[in-house]
C-alpha positions in Angstrom: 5.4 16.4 -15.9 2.6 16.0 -13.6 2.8 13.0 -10.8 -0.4 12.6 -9.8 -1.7 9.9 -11.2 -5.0 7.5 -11.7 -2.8 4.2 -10.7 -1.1 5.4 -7.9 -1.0 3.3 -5.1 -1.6 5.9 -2.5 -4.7 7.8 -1.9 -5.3 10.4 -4.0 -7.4 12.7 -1.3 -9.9 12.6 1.7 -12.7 12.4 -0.5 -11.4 9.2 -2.1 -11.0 7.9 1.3 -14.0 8.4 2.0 -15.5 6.6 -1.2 -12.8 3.7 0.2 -14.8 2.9 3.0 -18.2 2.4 1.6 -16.5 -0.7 -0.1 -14.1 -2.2 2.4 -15.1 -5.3 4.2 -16.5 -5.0 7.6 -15.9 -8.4 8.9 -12.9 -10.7 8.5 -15.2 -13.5 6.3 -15.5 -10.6 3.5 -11.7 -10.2 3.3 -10.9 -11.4 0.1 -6.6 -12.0 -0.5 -3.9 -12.4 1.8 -4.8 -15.9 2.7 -2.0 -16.8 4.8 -2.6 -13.9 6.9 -6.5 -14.1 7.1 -5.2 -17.8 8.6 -3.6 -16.5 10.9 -5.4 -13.6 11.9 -8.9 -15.9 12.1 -6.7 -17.9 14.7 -5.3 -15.2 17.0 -8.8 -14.0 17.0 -10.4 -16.7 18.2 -8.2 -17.6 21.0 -8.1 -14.4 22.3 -11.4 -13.7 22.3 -11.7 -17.2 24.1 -9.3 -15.6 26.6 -11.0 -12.1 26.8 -7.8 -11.2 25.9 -6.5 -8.3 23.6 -4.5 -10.4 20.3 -0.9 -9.9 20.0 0.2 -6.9 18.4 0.3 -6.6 14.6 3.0 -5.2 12.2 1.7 -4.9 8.5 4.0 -4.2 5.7 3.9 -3.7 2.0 3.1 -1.5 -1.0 0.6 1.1 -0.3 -3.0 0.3 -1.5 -3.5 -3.4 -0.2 -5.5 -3.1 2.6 -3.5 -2.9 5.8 -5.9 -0.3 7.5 -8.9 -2.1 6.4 -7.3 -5.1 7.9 -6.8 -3.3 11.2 -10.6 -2.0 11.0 -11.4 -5.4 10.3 -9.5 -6.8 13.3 -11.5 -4.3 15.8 -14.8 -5.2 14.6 -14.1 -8.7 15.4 -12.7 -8.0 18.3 -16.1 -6.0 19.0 -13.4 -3.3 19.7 -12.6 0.9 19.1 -9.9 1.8 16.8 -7.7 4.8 17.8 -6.0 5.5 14.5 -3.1 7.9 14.3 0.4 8.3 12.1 4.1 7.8 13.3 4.6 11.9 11.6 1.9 13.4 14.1 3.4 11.1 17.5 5.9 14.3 17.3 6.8 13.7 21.2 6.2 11.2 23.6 3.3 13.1 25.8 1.2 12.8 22.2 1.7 8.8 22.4 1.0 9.4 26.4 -2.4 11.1 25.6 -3.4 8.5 22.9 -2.3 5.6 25.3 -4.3 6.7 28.1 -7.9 7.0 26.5 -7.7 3.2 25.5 -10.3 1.3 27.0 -9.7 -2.6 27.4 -9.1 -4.4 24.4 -9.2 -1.2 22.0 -6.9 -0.9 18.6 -4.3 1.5 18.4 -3.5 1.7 14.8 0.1 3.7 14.0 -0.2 4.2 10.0 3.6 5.2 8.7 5.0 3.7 12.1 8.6 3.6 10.7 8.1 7.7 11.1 7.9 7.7 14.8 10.8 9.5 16.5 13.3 7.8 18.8 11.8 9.4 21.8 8.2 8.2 21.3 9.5 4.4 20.6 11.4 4.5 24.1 7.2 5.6 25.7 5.5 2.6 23.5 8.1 -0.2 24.6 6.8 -0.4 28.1 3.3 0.0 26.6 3.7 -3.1 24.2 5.0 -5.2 26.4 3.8 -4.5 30.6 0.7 -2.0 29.4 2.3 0.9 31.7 4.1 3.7 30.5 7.1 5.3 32.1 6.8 9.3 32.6 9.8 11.3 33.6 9.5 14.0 36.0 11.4 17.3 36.1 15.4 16.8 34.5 18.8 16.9 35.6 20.1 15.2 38.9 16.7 15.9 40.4 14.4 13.7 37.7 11.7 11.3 38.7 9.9 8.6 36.4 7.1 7.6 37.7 4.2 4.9 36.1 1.3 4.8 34.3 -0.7 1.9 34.2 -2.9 1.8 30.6 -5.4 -0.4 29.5 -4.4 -3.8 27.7 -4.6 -3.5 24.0 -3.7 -4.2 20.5 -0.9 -1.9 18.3 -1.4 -2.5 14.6 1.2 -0.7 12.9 1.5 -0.4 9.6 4.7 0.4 7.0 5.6 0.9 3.6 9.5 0.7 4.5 9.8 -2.2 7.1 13.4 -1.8 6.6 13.6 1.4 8.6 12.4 -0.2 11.8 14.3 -0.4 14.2 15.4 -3.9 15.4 13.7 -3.3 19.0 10.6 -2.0 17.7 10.5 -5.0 15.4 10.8 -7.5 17.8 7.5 -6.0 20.4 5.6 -7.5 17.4 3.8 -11.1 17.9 2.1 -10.9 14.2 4.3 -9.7 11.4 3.4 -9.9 8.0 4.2 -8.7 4.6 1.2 -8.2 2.4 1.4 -9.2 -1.7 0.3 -7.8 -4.3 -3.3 -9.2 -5.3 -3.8 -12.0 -8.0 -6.2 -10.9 -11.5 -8.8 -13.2 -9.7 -9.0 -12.2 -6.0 -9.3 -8.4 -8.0 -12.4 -9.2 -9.9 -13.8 -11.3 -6.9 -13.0 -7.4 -5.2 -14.9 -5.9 -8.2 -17.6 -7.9 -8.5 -18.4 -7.0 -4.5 -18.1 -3.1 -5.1 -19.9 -3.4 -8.4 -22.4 -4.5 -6.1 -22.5 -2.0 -3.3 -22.3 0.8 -6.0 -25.2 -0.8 -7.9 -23.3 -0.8 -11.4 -24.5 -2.9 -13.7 -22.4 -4.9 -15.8 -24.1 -5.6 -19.2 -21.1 -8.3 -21.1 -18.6 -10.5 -19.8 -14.9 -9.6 -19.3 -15.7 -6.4 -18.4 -14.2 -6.5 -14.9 -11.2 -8.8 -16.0 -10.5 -5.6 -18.1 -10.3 -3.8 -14.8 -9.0 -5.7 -12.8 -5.9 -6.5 -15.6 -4.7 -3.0 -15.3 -5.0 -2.8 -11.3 -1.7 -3.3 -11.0 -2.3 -6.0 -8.1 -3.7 -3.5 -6.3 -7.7 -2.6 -4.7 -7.1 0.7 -4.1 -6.6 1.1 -7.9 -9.0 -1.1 -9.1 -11.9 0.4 -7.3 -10.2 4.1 -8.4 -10.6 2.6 -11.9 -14.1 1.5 -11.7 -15.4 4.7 -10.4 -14.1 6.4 -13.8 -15.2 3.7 -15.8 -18.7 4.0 -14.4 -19.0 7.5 -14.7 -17.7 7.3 -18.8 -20.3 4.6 -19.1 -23.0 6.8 -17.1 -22.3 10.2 -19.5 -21.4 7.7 -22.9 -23.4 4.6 -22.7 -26.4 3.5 -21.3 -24.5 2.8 -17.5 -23.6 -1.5 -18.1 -20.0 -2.1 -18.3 -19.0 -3.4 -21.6 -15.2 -4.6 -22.3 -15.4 -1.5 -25.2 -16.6 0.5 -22.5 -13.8 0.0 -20.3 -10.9 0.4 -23.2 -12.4 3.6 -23.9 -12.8 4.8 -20.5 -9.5 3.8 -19.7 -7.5 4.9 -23.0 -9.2 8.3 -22.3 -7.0 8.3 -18.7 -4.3 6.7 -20.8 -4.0 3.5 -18.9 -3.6 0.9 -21.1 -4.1 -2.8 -20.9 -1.3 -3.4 -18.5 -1.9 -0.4 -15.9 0.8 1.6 -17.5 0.0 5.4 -17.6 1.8 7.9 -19.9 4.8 8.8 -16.7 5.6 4.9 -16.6 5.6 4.7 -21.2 7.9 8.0 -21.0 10.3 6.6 -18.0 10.7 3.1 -20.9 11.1 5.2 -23.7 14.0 7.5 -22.3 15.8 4.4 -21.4 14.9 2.6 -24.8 15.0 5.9 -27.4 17.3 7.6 -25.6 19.9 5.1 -24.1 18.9 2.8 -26.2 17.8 0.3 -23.9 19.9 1.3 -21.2 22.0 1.0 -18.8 21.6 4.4 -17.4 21.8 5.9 -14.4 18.6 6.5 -12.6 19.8 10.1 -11.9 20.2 10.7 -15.9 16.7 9.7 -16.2 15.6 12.0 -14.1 17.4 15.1 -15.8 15.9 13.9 -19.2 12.4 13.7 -18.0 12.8 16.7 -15.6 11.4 14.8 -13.2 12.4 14.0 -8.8 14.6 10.8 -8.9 12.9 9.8 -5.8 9.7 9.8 -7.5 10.3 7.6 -10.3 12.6 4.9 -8.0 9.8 4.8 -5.3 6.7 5.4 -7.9 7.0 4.3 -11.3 10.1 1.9 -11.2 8.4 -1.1 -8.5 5.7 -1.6 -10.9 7.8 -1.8 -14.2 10.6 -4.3 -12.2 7.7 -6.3 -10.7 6.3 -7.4 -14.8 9.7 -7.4 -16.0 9.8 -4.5 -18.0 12.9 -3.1 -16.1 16.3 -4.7 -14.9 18.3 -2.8 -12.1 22.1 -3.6 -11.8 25.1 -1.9 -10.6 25.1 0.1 -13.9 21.9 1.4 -13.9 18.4 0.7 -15.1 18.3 -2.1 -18.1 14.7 -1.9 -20.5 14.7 -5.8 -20.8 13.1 -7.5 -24.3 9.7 -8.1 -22.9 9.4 -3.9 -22.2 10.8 -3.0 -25.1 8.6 -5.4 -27.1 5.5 -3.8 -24.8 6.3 -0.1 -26.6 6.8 -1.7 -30.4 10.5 -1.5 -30.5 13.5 -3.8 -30.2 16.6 -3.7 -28.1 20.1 -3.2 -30.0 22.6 -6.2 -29.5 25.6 -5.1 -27.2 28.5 -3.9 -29.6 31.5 -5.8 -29.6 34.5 -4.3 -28.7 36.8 -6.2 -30.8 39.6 -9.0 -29.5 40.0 -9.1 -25.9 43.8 -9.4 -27.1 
């Protein structure tokens, strides 16, 4: 069965990318979501650009999709500042991090996407970076080895991670801003569609439309602006080009995503567990075997959305279809069979 998918979270290829950032805000006031954190970033800001200082540096985590390089993008142009983006998987030694390090200018972004990824051996080059803005270079090996400094410019790491838990502790601590990004509300989606609707002159001809869109978004931009793409294009070829509410149920039904953001890999993964096992529990790894699909790939892919609108229950037996999911696929859940007197 096939894993790439229309509501995936992640970006589907450089070209999407580069549709992405036509529509992501430029400027902090455009940001829409994440209020707490547009707060606090709007204060850090300020004072340090009252101080011609550099902000503290930033750790973003969360599901993929939400915005945390936009943020960092966002961050720079406020700080009328470059941004040197890179990943923690190509940092593969710590004369790549020396390299980057060195070509900052004063003030400059350093974002590190996938930042849990860098190896031990880079993290012990950034520490003295983060902190003292030099880095420490060792010379030659053995009994006769020298370290000697580099100063570097001050500046601003953003890192970003979709698995804080795998930081280390030290690492952790170097950061002055950390902050776990949500999954968006139906609302702050369609105040997101309305905005790209805009800047990719789509008109929209009926109300509800975009509420349609944004419903099956799955709390997530990325998604939702994936989504209106198709839907324009199927009301381009099909219709006259306005979004209608019809239009957007048969757009979408034609990528089978139905009104809840489920696609045809998350309806199969329920109806094992509910047809099958009737209703569960099951072990995730049994799942797999009967869809013939990675086990890492539905627990990290398909399974967050389904626990996250209560479709599935984990527990230390397996995975558990509750009521509400097995209600969502037009069948019932079996009532646990007794086992007689507990005498």
């Amino acid at each position: 069965m096939a894993t790439e998918r229309i509501i995936a979270a992640g970006a589907a290829s450089d070209i999407e990318e580069q549709a992405n950032w036509s529509l992501r805000p430029t400027c902090i006031d455009e940001y829409v979501g994440q209020a707490e954190l547009i707060e606090r970033l709007s204060i850090a800001i300020h004072a340090g650009k009252g101080r011609s200082e550099p902000i503290e540096h930033v750790l973003l985590h969360g599901p993929p999709g939400l915005g945390k390089t936009t943020l960092a993008h966002v961050i720079a142009q406020e700080m009328g500042a470059r941004v040197h983006a890179t990943s923690g998987p190509a940092l593969n030694k710590g004369t790549d991090l020396v390299s980057v390090l060195t070509r900052l200018e004063p003030g400059d972004v350093l974002f590190i996407d996938e930042i849990h990824r860098l190896p031990v051996a880079v993290e012990e080059f950034i520490y003295p970076a983060m902190e003292d803005f030099r880095i420490d270079v060792r010379i030659d090996s053995g009994m006769h080895a020298r370290t000697i400094q580099l100063d570097c410019q001050p500046f601003t790491l953003i890192g970003a991670t979709t698995r804080a838990g795998l930081l280390s502790a030290p690492m952790r601590s170097r950061f002055g801003l950390t902050h776990h990004l949500r999954y968006y509300s139906s609302e702050e989606l369609l105040e997101i569609l309305d905005r790209s609707c805009r800047l990719l002159s789509v008109p929209v001809a009926q109300e509800g439309a975009l509420e349609s869109i944004a419903r099956r978004s799955r709390g997530t931009p990325r998604i939702a602006n994936r989504l209106l793409r198709r839907v324009r294009d199927f009301a381009q070829v099909r219709a006259d080009g306005g979004l209608t509410p019809s239009i957007v149920d048969d757009s979408l039904r034609l990528e089978g995503v139905d009104e809840l953001g489920l696609d045809e890999l998350d309806r199969a993964y329920l109806k094992i567990i509910l047809d099958t096992y009737e209703g569960g529990p099951v072990g995730l790894e049994t799942i797999a075997a009967t869809m013939n699909e990675d086990s890492g790939t539905l627990e990290d892919v398909v399974e967050p959305y389904l626990l996250q609108i209560g479709f599935l229950a984990r527990t230390r037996r397996g995975r558990s279809l509750t009521a509400t999911g097995a209600t969502h696929l037009g069948g019932t859940l079996k009532p646990p069979s007794s086992n007689g007197s507990l005498f």
